[in-house]
Structures are given as structure tokens and as C-alpha cells.
ZADO-1210 file (C-alpha; in nm, 4 decimals, padded with zeros to 6 digits):
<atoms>
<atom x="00.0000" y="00.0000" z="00.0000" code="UNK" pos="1"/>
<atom x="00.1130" y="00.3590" z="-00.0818" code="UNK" pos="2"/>
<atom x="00.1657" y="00.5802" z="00.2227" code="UNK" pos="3"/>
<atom x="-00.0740" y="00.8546" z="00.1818" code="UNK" pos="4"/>
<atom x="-00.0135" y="01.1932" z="00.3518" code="UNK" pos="5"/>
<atom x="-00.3391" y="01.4108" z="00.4356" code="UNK" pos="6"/>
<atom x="-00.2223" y="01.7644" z="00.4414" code="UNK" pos="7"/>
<atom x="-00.3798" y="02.1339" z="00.4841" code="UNK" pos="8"/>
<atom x="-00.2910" y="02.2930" z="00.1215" code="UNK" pos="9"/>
<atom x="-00.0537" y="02.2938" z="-00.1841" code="UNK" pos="10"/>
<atom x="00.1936" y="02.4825" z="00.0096" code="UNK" pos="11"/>
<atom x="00.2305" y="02.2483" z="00.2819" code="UNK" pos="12"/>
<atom x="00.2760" y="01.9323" z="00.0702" code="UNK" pos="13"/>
<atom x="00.5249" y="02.1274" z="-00.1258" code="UNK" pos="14"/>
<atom x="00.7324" y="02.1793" z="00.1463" code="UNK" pos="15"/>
<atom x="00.6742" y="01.8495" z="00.2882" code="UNK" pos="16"/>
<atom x="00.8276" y="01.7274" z="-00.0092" code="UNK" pos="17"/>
<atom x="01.0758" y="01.9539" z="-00.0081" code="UNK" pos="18"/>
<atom x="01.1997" y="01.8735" z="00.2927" code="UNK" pos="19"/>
<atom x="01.2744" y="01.4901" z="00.1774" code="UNK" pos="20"/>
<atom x="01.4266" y="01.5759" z="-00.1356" code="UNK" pos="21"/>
<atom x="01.6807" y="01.8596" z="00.0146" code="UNK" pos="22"/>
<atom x="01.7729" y="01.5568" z="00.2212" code="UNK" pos="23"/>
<atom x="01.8215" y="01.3258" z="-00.0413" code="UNK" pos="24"/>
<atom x="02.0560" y="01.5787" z="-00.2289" code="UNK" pos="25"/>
<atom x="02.2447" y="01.6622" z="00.1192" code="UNK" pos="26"/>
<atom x="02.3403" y="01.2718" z="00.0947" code="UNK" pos="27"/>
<atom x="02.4083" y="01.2337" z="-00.2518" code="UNK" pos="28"/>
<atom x="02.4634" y="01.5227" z="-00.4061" code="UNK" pos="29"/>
<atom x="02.4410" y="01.3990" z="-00.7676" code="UNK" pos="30"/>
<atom x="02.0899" y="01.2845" z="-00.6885" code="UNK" pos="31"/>
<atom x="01.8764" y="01.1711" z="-01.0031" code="UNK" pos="32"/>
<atom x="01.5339" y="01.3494" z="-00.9815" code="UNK" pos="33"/>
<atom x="01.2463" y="01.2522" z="-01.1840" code="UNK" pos="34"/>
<atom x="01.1119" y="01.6399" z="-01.2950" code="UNK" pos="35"/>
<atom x="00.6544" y="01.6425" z="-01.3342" code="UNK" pos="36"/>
<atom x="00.5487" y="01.9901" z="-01.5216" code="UNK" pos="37"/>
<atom x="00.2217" y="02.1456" z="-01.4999" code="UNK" pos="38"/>
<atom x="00.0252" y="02.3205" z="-01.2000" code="UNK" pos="39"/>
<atom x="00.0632" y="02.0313" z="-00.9375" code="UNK" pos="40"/>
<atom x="00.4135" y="02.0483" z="-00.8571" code="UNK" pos="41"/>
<atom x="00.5044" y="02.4139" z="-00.8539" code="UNK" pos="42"/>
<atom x="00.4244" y="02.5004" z="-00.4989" code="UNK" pos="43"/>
<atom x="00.6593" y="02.1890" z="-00.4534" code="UNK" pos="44"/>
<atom x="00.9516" y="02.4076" z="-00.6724" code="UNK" pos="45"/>
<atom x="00.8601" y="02.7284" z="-00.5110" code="UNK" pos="46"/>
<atom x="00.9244" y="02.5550" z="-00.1671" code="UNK" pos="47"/>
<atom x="01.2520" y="02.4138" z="-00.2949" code="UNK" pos="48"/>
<atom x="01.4191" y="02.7194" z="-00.3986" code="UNK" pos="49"/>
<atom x="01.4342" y="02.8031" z="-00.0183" code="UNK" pos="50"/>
<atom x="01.4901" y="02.4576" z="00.0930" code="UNK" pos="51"/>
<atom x="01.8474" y="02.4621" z="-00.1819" code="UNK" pos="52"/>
<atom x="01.9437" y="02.8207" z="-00.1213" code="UNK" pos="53"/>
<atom x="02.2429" y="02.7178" z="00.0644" code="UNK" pos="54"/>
<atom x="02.2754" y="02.3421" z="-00.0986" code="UNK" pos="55"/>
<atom x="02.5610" y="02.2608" z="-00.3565" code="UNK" pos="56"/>
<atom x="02.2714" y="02.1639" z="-00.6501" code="UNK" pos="57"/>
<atom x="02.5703" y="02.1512" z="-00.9433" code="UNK" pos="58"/>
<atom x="02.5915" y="01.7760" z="-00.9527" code="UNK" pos="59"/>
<atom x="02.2241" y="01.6974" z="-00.9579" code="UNK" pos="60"/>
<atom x="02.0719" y="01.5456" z="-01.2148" code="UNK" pos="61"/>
<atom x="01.6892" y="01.5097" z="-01.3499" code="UNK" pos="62"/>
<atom x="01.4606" y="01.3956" z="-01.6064" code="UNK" pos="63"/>
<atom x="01.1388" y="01.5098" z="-01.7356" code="UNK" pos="64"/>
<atom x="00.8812" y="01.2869" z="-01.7660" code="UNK" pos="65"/>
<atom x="00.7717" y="01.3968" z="-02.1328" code="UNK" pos="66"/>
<atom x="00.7699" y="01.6279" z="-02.4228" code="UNK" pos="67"/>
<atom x="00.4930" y="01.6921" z="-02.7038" code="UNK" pos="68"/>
<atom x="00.6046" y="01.6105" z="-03.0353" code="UNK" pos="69"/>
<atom x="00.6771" y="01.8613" z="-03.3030" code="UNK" pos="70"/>
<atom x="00.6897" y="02.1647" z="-03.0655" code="UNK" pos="71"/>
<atom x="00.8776" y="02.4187" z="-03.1285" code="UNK" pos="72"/>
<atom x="01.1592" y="02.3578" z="-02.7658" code="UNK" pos="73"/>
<atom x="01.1692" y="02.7596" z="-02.7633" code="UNK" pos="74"/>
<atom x="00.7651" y="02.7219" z="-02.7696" code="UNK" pos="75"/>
<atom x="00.6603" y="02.8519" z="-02.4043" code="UNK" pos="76"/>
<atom x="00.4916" y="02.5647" z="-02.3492" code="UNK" pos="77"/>
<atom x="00.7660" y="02.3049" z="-02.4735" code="UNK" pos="78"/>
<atom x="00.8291" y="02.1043" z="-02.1310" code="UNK" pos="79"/>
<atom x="01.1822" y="02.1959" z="-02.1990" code="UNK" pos="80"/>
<atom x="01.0604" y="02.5474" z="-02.1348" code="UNK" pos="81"/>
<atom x="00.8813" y="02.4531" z="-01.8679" code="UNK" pos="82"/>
<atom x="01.1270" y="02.2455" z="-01.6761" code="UNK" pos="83"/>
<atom x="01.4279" y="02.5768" z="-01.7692" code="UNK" pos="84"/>
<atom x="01.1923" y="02.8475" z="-01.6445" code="UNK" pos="85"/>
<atom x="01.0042" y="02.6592" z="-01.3204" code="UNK" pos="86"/>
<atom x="01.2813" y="02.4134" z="-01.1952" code="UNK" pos="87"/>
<atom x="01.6741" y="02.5081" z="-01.3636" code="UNK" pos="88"/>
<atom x="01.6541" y="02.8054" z="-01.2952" code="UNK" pos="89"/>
<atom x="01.4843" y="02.9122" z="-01.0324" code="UNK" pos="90"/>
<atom x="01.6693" y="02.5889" z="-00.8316" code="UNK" pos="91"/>
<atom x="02.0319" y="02.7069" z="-00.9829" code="UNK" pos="92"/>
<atom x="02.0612" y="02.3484" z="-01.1512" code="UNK" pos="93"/>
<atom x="02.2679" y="02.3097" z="-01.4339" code="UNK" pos="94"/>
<atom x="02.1070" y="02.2747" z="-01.7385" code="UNK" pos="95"/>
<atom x="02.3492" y="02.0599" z="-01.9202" code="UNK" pos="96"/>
<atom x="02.2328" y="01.8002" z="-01.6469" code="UNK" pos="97"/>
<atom x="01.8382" y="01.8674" z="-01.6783" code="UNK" pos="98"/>
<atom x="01.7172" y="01.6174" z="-01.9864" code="UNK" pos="99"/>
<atom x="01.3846" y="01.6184" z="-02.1303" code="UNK" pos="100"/>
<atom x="01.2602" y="01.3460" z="-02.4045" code="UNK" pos="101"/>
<atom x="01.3207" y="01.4886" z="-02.7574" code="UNK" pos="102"/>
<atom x="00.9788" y="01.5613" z="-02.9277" code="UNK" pos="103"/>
<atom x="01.1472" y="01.6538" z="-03.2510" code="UNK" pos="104"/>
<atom x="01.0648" y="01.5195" z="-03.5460" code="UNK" pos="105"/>
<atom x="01.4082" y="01.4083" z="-03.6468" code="UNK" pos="106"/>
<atom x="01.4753" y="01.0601" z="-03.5271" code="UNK" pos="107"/>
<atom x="01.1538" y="01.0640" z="-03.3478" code="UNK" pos="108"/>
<atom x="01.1798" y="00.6526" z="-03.4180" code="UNK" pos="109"/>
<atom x="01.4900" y="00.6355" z="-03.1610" code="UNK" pos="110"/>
<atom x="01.4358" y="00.9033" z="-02.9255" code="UNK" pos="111"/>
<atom x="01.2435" y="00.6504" z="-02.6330" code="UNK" pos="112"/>
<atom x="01.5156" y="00.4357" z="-02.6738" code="UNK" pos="113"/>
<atom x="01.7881" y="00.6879" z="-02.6559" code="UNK" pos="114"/>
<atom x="01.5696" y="00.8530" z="-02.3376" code="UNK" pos="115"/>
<atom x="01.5932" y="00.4945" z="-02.1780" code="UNK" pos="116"/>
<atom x="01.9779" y="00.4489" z="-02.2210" code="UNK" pos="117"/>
<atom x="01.9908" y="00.8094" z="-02.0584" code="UNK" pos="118"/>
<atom x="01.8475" y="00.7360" z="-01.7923" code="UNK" pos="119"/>
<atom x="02.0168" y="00.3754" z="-01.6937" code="UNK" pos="120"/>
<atom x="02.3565" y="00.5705" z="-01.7987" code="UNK" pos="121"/>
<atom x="02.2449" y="00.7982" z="-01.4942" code="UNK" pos="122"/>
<atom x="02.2199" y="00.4902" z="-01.2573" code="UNK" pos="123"/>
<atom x="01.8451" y="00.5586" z="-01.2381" code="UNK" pos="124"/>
<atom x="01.6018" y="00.7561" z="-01.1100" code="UNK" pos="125"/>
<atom x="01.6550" y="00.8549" z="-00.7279" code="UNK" pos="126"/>
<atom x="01.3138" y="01.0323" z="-00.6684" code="UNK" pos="127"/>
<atom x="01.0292" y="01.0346" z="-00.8928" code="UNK" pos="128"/>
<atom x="00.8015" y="01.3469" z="-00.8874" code="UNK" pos="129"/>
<atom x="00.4314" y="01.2562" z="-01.0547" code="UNK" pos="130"/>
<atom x="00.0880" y="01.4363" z="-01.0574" code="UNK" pos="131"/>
<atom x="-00.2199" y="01.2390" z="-01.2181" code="UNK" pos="132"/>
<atom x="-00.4798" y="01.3543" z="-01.4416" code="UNK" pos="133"/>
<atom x="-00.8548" y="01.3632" z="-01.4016" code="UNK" pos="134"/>
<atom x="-00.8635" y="01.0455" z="-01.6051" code="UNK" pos="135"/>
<atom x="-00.6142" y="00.8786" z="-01.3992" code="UNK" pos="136"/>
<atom x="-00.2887" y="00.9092" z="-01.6386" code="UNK" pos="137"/>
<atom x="00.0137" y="00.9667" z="-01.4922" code="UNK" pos="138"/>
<atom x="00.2824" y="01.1171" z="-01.7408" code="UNK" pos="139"/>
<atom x="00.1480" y="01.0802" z="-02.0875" code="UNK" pos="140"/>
<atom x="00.0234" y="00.7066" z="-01.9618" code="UNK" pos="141"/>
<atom x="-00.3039" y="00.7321" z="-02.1177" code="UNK" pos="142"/>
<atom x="-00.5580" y="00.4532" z="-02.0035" code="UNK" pos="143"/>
<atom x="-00.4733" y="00.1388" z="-02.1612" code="UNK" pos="144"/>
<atom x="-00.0871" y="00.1881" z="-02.1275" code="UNK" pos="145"/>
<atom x="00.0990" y="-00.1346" z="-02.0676" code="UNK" pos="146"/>
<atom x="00.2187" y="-00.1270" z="-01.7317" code="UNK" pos="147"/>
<atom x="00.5251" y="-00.2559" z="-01.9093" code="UNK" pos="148"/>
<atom x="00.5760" y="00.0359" z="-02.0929" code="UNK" pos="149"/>
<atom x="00.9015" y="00.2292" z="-02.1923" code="UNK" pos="150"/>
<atom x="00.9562" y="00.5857" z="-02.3396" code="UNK" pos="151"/>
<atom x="00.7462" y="00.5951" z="-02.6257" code="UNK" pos="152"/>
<atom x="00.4879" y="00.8015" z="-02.8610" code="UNK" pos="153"/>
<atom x="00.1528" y="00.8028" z="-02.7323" code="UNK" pos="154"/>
<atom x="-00.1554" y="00.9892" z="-02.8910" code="UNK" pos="155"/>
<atom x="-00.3488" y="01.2006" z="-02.6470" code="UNK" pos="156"/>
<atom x="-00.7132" y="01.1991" z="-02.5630" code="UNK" pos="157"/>
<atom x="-00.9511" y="01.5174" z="-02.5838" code="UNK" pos="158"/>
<atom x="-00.9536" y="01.5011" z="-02.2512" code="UNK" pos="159"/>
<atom x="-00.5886" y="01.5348" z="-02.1650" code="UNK" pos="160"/>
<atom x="-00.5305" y="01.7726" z="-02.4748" code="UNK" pos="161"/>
<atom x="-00.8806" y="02.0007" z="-02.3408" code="UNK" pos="162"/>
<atom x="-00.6854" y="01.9957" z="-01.9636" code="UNK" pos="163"/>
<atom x="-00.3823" y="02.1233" z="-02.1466" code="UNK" pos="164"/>
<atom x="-00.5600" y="02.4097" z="-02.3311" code="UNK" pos="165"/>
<atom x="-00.5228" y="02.6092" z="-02.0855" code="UNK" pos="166"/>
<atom x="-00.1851" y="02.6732" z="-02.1334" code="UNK" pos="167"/>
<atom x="-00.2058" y="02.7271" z="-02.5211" code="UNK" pos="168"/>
<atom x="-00.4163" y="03.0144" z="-02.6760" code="UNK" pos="169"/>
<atom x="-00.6931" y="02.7073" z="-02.8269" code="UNK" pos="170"/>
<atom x="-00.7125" y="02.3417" z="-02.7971" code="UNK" pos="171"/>
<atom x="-00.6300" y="02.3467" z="-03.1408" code="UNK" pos="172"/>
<atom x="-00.2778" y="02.4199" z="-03.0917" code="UNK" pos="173"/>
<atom x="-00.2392" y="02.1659" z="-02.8156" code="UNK" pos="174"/>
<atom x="-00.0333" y="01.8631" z="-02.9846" code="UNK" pos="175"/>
<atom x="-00.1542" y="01.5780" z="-03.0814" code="UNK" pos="176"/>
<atom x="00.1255" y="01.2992" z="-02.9401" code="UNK" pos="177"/>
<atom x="00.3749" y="01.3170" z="-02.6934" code="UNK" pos="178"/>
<atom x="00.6629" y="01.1406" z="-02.6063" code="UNK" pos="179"/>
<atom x="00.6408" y="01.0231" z="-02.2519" code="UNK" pos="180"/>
<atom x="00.8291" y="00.7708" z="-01.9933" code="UNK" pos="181"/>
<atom x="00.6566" y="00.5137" z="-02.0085" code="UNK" pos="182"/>
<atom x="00.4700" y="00.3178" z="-01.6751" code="UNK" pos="183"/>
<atom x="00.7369" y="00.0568" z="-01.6713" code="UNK" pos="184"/>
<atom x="00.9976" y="00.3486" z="-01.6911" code="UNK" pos="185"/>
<atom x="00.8356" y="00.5168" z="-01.3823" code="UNK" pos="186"/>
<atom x="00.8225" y="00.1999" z="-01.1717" code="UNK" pos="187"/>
<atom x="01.1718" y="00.1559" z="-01.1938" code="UNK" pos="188"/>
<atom x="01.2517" y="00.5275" z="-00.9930" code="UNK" pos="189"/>
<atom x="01.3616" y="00.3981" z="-00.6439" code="UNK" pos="190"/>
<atom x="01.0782" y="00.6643" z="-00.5135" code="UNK" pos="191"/>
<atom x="00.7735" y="00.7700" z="-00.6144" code="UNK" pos="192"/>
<atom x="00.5969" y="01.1072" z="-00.4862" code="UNK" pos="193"/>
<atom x="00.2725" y="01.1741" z="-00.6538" code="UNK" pos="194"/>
<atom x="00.1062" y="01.4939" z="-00.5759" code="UNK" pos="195"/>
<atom x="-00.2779" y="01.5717" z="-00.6152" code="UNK" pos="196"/>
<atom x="-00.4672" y="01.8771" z="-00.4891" code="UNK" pos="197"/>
<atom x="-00.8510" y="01.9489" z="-00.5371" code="UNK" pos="198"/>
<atom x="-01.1787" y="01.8520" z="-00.5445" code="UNK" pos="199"/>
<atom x="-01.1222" y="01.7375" z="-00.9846" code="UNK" pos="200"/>
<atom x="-00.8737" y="01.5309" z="-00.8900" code="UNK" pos="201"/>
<atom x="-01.0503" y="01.3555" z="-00.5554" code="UNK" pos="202"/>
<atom x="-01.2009" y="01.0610" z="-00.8230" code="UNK" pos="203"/>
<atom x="-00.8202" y="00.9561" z="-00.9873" code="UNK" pos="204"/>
<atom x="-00.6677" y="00.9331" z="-00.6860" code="UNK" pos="205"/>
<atom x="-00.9048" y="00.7022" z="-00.4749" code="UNK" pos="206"/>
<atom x="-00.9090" y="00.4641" z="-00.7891" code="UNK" pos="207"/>
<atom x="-00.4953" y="00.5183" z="-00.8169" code="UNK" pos="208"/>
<atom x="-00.4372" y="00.4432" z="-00.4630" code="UNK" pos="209"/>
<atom x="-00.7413" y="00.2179" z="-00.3456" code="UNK" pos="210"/>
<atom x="-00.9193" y="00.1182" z="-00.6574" code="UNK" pos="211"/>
<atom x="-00.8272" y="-00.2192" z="-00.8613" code="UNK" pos="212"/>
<atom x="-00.4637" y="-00.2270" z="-01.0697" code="UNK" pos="213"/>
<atom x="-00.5912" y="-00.1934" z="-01.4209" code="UNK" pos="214"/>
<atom x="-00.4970" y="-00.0014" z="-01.7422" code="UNK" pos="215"/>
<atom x="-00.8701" y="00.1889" z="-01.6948" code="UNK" pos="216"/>
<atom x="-00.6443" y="00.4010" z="-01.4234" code="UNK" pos="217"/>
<atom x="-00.2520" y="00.4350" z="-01.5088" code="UNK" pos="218"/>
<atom x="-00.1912" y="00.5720" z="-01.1607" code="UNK" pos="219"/>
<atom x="-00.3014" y="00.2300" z="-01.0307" code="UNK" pos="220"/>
<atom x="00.0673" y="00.1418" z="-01.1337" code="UNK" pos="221"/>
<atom x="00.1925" y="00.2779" z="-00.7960" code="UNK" pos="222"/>
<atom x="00.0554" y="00.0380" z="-00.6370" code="UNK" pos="223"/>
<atom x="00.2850" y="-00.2386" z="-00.7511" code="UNK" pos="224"/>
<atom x="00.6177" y="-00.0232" z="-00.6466" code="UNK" pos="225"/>
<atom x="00.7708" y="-00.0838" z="-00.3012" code="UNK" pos="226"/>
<atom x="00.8110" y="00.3124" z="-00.1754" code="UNK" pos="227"/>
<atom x="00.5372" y="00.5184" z="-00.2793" code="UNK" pos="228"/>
<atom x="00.4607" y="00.8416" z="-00.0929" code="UNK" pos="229"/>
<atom x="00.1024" y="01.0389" z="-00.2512" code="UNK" pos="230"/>
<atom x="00.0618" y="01.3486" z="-00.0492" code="UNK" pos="231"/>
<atom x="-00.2899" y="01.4867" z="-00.0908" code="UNK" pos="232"/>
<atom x="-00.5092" y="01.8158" z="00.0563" code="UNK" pos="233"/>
<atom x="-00.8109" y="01.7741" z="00.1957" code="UNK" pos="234"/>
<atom x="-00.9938" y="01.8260" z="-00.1323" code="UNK" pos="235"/>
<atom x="-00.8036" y="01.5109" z="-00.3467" code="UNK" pos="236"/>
<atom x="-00.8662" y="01.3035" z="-00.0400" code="UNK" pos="237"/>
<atom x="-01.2556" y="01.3409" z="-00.0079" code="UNK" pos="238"/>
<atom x="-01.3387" y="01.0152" z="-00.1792" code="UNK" pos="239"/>
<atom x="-01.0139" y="00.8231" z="00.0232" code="UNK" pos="240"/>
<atom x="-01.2276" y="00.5231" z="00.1907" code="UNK" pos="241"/>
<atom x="-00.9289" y="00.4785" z="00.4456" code="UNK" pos="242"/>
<atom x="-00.8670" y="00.8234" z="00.4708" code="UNK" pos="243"/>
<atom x="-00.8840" y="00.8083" z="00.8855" code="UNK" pos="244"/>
<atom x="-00.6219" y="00.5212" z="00.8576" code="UNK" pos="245"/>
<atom x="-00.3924" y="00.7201" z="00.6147" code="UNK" pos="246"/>
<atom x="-00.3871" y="01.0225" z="00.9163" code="UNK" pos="247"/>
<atom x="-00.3656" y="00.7917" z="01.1882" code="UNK" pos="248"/>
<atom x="-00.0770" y="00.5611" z="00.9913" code="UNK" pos="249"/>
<atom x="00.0994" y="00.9416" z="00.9661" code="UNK" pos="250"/>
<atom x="00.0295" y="01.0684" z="01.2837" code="UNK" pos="251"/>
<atom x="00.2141" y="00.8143" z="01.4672" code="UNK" pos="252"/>
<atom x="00.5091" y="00.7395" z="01.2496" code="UNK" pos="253"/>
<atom x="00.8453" y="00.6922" z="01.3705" code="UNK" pos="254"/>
<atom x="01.0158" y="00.9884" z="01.2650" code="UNK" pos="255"/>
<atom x="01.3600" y="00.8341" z="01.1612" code="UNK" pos="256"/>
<atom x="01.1489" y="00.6830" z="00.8438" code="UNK" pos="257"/>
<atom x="01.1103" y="01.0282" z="00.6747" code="UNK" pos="258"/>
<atom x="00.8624" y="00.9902" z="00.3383" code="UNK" pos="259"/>
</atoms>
């Protein structure tokens, strides 16, 4: 079972977060972080840039968790944008250490495969950051992703492309596919920290962390990994069945166990 945190707001689960992952540099400082985009992990960023202030961040590593394919990467909304203006810089990483899947069109074919040897060239990912969508995806993992999967090309639903409009002047100019790690990919991080905030996303995450494993929810995938941390406000926890558990389980946790 995933340990489920209960927290107050966005802010605190950010720096709950926070916390664990300026620890995990301060012991290895060329820590492999797995880098989420979109809303749900910025007040997690926003609490890290006081949490590294004073933390040697030139040897850490990261990789994002996908790209859209055939975006411009000086688009805005490229997630190599995204990750350069919300994490490197803000966190003083060093860019030539930050990778993000290459959505370009040229050698589109190879570019899972050459994302895969990246990241087992890096020893692996450390600490996985993840948010889920209303639908249950997590990455690109739409539903019926293998839970096998590697970094591949995936087409997205209306769904997931109308959630992303939001960030583009129309749904029309949200992409069409993506090239995202891939469920198996994601199961192999030695830690996974999925954040979820809100009433919208209250549905996904009871049927991530309590309902059955099945390709109808790709966030049911944590559930077969052996350290899984989902920290949740009050609003993403409403439909939690063992929600009292998940606050008493927290409540009286030794404190040497950290996330």
C-alpha cells in the first residue's frame, strides 16, 4: 500500500516534499530526480528554492517525464521550457544536467530508446516526482498503457489535450502525441511522490491508490512499487475510503522513516 499523507494545502505538501528531497541531495549530491510539469508540482519548486538556497545543486541530475512532439523547444509551453523556467533556474541546476525526451521530429523513431539508455547511464532515477490527471494518467500514460511500458509516442485523448488548453491560446494548438516515460519506466525510480490537490482530482486518486490495478487508471501502477509516498489536501482526499487510517498511519510514524 502507498503511504498517503493528508495535508492542509498545496503549500504544505510542497514543502513536505521539499523537505525529503533537500535531504536526499544533502546525501548524494548527484541525486537523479524525476522532474513532473504542470500546476501540481510548482508550490513543490517554489518551496525548494528556499529549501536549496544554501545546498551545492551543481551535480544533480533530473529527467522530465515527457515532451509533445513537433513543438517548437523555444515554444513557451515546450516542457523543456517549462522544466528551464520553473525548476533550472529558479533551483540554480545546471542545465546541461536537466534532460527532457526529444519531441522533434528528427529521429523521433529512436528518441524513447535513446531517453531509456539516458536514464540507466544515470544509474536511475533517485526520486520520482508525478501528478495524475482527471482520467487517472500519470505522465502521458493514457488509459490502456501497458504497465510494461518504456519511453514511447503516445496519442493524447480530448480530454488530456482540453486539460492542457489552458496553457495554449486554443485546444487546437495543443499537440496531438507526446513522447512520454513510459509506466514501466516510472516503476523503476527507487521513489515515487505523486502529488494531487482538489476537489477534480478527488475521483483519480481514490481509484490510483485504493481502486483495482488496471490499465482503466494508469496511476493504479503505484501500487505495484515498493516506496510510494502520494501526499494529498483535503480536497483530493474526499473520496479516500481509508482516509482516517492514512492520518492515523501518519500521525504516529516513527520519525527516523522520513517519506
Amino acid at each position: 500500500m502507498a503511504e498517503v499523507v493528508i495535508v492542509e494545502s498545496p503549500a504544505a505538501a510542497g514543502a513536505l516534499v521539499a523537505d525529503q528531497i533537500a535531504r536526499l541531495i544533502a546525501g548524494r549530491p548527484d541525486a537523479v530526480l524525476g522532474l513532473a510539469t504542470g500546476s501540481t508540482p510548482l508550490p513543490l519548486y517554489q518551496a525548494l528554492q528556499t529549501r536549496l538556497a544554501d545546498v551545492d545543486v551543481s551535480q544533480v541530475r533530473g529527467f522530465a517525464l515527457d515532451e509533445y512532439v513537433g513543438i517548437d523547444i523555444e515554444h513557451p509551453e515546450s516542457y523543456r521550457s517549462v522544466i528551464t523556467r520553473e525548476v533550472v533556474e529558479p533551483l540554480g541546476l545546471d542545465p546541461e544536467r536537466i534532460r527532457v525526451p526529444n519531441g522533434s521530429l528528427d529521429g523521433i523513431e529512436h528518441a524513447g530508446a535513446d531517453y531509456e539508455a539516458a536514464i540507466d547511464a544515470a544509474g536511475g532515477i533517485d526520486l520520482q516526482i508525478l501528478g495524475i490527471g482527471t482520467d487517472g494518467h500519470i505522465g502521458f500514460n493514457e488509459q490502456g498503457s501497458s504497465f510494461a511500458s518504456r519511453t514511447r509516442i503516445k496519442t493524447l485523448t480530448e480530454q488530456t489535450r482540453a486539460d492542457n488548453a489552458r496553457f495554449f491560446d486554443s485546444i487546437d494548438d495543443v499537440p496531438m502525441h507526446c513522447i512520454t516515460q513510459g509506466l514501466g519506466t516510472i516503476l523503476r525510480a527507487r521513489h515515487l511522490v505523486l502529488l494531487a490537490f482538489g476537489e477534480g482530482k478527488a475521483q483519480a486518486v481514490a481509484e490510483a491508490v485504493e481502486g483495482p490495478v488496471s490499465a482503466f487508471c494508469p496511476g493504479s501502477a503505484i501500487q505495484l512499487h515498493e516506496h510510494v509516498t502520494v501526499v494529498v489536501d483535503e480536497a483530493a482526499a474526499s473520496r479516500l475510503k481509508l482516509a482516517d487510517y492514512y492520518r492515523h498511519s501518519y500521525a504516529n510514524k516513527p520519525a527516523w522513516q522520513g517519506l
